[in-house]
N, C-alpha and C positions, 0 to 999 in steps of 0.2 A: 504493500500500500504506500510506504512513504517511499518507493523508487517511481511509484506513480504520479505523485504527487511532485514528485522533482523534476521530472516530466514537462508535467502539465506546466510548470512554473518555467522552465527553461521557453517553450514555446512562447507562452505567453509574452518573455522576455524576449525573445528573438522578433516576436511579432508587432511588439513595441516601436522597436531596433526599425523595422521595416518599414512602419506608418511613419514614422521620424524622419526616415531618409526619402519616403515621399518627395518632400520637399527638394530634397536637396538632385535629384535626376534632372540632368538635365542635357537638354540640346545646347549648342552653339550659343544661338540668341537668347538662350537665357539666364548669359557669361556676363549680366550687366548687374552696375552699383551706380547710385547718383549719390555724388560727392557733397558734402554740405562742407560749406567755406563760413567760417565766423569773423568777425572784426574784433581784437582784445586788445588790450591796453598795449599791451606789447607791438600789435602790427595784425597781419591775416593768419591763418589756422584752418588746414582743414581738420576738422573736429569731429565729426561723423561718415561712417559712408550705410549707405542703406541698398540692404541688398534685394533683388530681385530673385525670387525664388519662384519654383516649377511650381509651386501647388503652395496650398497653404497649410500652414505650421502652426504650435501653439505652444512649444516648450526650446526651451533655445539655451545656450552654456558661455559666455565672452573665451570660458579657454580653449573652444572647440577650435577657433579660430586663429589663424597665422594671418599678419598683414604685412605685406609689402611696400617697399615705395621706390619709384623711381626719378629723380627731381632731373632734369636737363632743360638747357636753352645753349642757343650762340653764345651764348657771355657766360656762362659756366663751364669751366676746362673739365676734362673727363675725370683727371686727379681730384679735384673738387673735394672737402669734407659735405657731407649731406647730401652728396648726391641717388644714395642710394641706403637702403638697409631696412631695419623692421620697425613697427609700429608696433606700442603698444593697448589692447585693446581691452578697456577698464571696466565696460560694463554690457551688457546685450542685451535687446528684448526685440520681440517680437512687434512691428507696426504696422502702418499707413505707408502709402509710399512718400509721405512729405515727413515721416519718422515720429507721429504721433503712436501710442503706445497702442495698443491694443491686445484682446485676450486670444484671439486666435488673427491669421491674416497670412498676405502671400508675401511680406516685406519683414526685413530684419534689421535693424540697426545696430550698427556696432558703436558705441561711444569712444572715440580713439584721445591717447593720451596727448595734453595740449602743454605747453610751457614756455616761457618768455627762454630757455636754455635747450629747449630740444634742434631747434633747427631741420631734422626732415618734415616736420609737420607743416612746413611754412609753405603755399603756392604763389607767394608774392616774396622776391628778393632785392636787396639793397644793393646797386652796383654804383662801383666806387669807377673805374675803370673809362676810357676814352669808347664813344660808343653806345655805353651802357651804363651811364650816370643814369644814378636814381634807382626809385623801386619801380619795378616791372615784373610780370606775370609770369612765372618758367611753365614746362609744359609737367603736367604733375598725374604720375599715373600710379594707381594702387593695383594690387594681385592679390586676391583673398580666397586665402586657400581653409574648407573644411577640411579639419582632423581624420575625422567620420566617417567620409565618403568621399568619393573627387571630382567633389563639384569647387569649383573655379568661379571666382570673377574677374574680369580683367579687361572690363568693359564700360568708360564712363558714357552712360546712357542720358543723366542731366547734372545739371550742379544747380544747387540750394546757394544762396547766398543771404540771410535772413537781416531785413531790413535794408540793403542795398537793393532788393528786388523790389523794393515799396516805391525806388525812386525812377523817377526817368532820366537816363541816360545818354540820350540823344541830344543833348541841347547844343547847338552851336550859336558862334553870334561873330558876325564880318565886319571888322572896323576899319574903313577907309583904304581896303583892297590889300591891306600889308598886313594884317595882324586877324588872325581866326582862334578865337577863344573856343574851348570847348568847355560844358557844364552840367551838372546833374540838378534836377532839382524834385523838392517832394512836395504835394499837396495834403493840408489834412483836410479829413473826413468834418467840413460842417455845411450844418443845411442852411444856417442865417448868420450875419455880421460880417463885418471883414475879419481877418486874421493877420496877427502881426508877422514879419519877414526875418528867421533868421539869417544871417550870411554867415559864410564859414570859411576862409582861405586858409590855404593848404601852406605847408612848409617847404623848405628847396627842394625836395626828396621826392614829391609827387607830380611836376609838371611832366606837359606832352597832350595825347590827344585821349585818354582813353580816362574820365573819371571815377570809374570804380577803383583806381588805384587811390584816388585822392579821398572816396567812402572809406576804405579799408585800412590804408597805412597809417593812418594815424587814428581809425575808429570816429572820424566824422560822421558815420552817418548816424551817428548815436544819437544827434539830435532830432531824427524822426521815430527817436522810442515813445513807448507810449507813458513812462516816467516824464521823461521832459517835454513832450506836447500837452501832457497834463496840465502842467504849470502852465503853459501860455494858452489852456483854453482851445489848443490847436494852432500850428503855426508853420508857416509857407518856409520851405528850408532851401534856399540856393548855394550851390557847392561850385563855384567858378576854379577853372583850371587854365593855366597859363601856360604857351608851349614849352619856357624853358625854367626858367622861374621868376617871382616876382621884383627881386632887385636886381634884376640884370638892365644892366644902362645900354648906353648909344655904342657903346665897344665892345661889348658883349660880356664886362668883367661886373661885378658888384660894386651896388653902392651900398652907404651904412648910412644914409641920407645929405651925403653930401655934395651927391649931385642929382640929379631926375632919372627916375626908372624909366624905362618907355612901357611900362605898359599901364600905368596906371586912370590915364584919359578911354584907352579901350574898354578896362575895366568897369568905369563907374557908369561908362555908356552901356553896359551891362545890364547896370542895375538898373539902370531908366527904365531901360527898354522893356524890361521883365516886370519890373513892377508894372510899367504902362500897357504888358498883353494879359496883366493878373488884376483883372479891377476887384480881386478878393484880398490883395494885400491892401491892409491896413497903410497908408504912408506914413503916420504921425508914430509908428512901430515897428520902425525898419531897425535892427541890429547887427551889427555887423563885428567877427571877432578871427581871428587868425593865428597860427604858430610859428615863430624864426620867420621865414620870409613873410608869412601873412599877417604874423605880428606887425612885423616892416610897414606892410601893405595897408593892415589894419590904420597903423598913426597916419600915414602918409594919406589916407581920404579922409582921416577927421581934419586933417588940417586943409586940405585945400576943399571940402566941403562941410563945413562946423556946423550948419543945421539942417542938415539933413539925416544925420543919423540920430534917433531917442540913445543909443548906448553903445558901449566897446568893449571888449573882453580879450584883449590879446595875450598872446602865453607866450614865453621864452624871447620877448623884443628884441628883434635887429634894428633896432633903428638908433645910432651912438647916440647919445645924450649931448656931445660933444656940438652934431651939429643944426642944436634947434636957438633957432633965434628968442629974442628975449619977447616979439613979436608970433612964435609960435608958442610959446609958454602962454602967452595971453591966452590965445585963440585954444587949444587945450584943457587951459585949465578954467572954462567953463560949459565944457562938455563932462557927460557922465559916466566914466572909464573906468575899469575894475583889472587893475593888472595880474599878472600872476605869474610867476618864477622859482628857479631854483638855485639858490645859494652855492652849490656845485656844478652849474651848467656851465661845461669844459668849452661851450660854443658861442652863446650870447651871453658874454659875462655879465652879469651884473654891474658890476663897478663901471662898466662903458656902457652900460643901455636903461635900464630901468629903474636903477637905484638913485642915481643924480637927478634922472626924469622926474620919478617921482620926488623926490627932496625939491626941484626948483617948481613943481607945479602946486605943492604943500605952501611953498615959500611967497608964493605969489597967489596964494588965495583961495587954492582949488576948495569947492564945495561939495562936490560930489565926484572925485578920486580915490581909488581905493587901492591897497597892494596887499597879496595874499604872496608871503615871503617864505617858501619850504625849506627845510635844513636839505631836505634831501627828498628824491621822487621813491617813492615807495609801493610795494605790493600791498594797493586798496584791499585784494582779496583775501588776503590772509592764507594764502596755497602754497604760497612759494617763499616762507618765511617771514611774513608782514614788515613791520618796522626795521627790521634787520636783513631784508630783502632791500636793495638799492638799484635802481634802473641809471642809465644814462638819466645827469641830471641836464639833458637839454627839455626831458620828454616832460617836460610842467606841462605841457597838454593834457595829457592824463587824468587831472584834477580838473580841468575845464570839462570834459569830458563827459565825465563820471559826475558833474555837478557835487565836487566834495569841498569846493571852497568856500568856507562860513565867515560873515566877521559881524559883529554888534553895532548894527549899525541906526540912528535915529531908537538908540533902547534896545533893538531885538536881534534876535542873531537872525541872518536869511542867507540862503545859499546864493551863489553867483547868478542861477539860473531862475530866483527866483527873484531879486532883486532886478534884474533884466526886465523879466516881464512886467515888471511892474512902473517900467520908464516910460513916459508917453512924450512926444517931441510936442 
């Protein structure tokens, strides 16, 4: 009786085995995963892949699974560190194919490990190099292989990109037949009012023609979460991108404002324009904030247009302190500005950008300037050692970002992002 029974229990188990792998049989074309891309404080991530299964499943293991990756582009030599190796894959479940969870279904998600130090997980890289200055897109391909059975995928069928697919991407705009801005921009969801106009400029790292690098590399497109559209009630988000970067002058070299950028007349004829095809943007609510170059860019249109912005929120200033007239300190420091930096930012020093700024617009009377001064840029999340985790101190974006900059201001504490909204021009 109990050899029958051992039997019957084997079968059972084996027949388990086989309803299991159901799922996993498959033909050629069913060798697909759609890749989901994240924006974190660090840069881009692919974070998830979600797989495409023969049939549908409803019990699933993360260790069943081996993940591959193979990272290449022209501007990546073959020697390359991160060009290739493993993922690792932290948690699994069964979904939707957009990787909503679910109790049974024909999609799996795998949750793949993410980290400001891993470097293969990244599909967007920093080149430093003649050529390949800036972040740009490599070509990033995964192989996922079950334990189990051998089924494979090794087939990017779509890619997720969550809250950069909120925006539109297609935006161009032609200024006087030499100069072709390209732009993202997002609208929010309201049935009545107008809505105010965030602007967001990008730092030296993201110019060219394609804006999703300018949503991602630095996590701009965070302000069409639904955290910080909260705050403003819903708000019009335009993401202008410049071909090469924003302080580049008439020689093609940088200024620190002590001569004219050439692209800053295109730019603002930008913002007309768009505001004038969005009769749902608010005008008296137009804000506009930026990092290192768009920090730059940011001061550089408060000054040559001082009422038209309600606010300014720049992070990590290029713009030397050195060289603002005592005539732009006027104009300045009766605008509504909330700066923010890093005390160790190895790029735009302090001592030559925002520190003296802020001391000479203090000095002269400013009423509504504000500076959020970090000792150091940190791991908001608390994953990767909080306090004691240190990023490049250029990335004071991050705190813009994330809306974690607080200061007591009129009696109360309010965040950057909510003192914003609450600016009317």
């Amino acid at each position: 009786m109990k050899k029958v029974n051992v039997i019957r229990f084997s079968l059972l188990a084996l027949l388990g085995v086989l309803l299991l792998n159901m799922g996993y049989a498959q033909k050629e074309s069913d060798a697909q995963y759609t890749l989901v891309v994240e924006g974190f404080d660090w840069g881009a991530a692919a974070s998830k892949a979600i797989l495409h299964m023969a049939a549908p499943i409803s019990e699933i293991k993360a260790a069943d699974f081996e993940v591959s990756v193979q990272r290449s582009s022209s501007c990546i030599p073959a020697d390359a560190p991160n060009t290739s190796g493993k993922r690792d894959v932290v948690y699994a479940y069964v979904s939707d194919a957009k990787g909503n969870r679910m109790d049974e279904g024909k999609f799996v998600t795998l949750n793949l490990e993410v980290g400001p130090y891993i470097g293969l997980d990244a599909p967007i890289q920093y080149f430093f190099s003649g050529g390949c200055n800036g972040n740009q897109w490599v070509d990033y391909k995964l192989t996922i292989n079950h334990k189990g059975s051998e089924a494979s995928w090794n087939q990017e069928a779509d890619r997720i990109i969550p809250l950069v697919d909120e925006f539109d991407l297609t935006g161009k705009f032609a200024f006087n037949d030499d100069i072709t801005l390209t732009y993202a921009s997002f609208k929010p969801e309201r049935t009545r009012g107008k809505a105010p106009l965030i602007i967001w400029l990008h730092g030296g790292g993201e110019g060219g023609t394609d804006p999703s690098i300018v949503l991602l590399a630095n996590r701009a497109a965070n302000y069409a979460s639904p955290e910080i559209q909260a705050l403003f009630g819903g708000a019009h988000v335009l993401v202008p991108q410049s071909p090469t970067f924003w302080m580049q002058n008439a020689s093609g070299n940088y200024t620190r404002g002590d001569v004219n950028d050439i692209y800053n007349t295109s730019l603002m004829a930008l913002i007309k324009e768009y505001v004038k095809n969005n009769p749902g943007v608010d005008e008296k609510r137009i804000y506009v904030g930026g990092c290192s170059n768009g920090g730059y860019m940011t001061q550089k249109l408060l000054l040559q247009h001082p009422n038209y912005f309600a606010a300014a929120f720049p992070s990590a200033l290029a713009y030397h302190a050195e060289f603002l007239s005592d005539a732009d300190i006027k104009t300045l420091a009766g605008q509504s500005i909330w700066y923010i930096h890093s005390k160790d930012d190895p790029v735009t020093k302090a001592a030559a950008t925002v520190t003296p700024t802020y001391q000479k617009l203090m000095s002269a009377g400013a009423k509504d300037v504000h500076l959020s001064m970090y000792d150091h840029v940190i791991d908001l999340y608390g994953l990767y050692g909080g306090e004691n985790y240190h990023y490049n101190g250029h990335f004071s974006w991050i705190y813009s970002h994330r809306n974690h900059c607080e200061k007591e201001i009129d009696g109360r504490t309010i965040s950057v992002m909510e003192w914003l909204a609450s600016k009317k021009r």
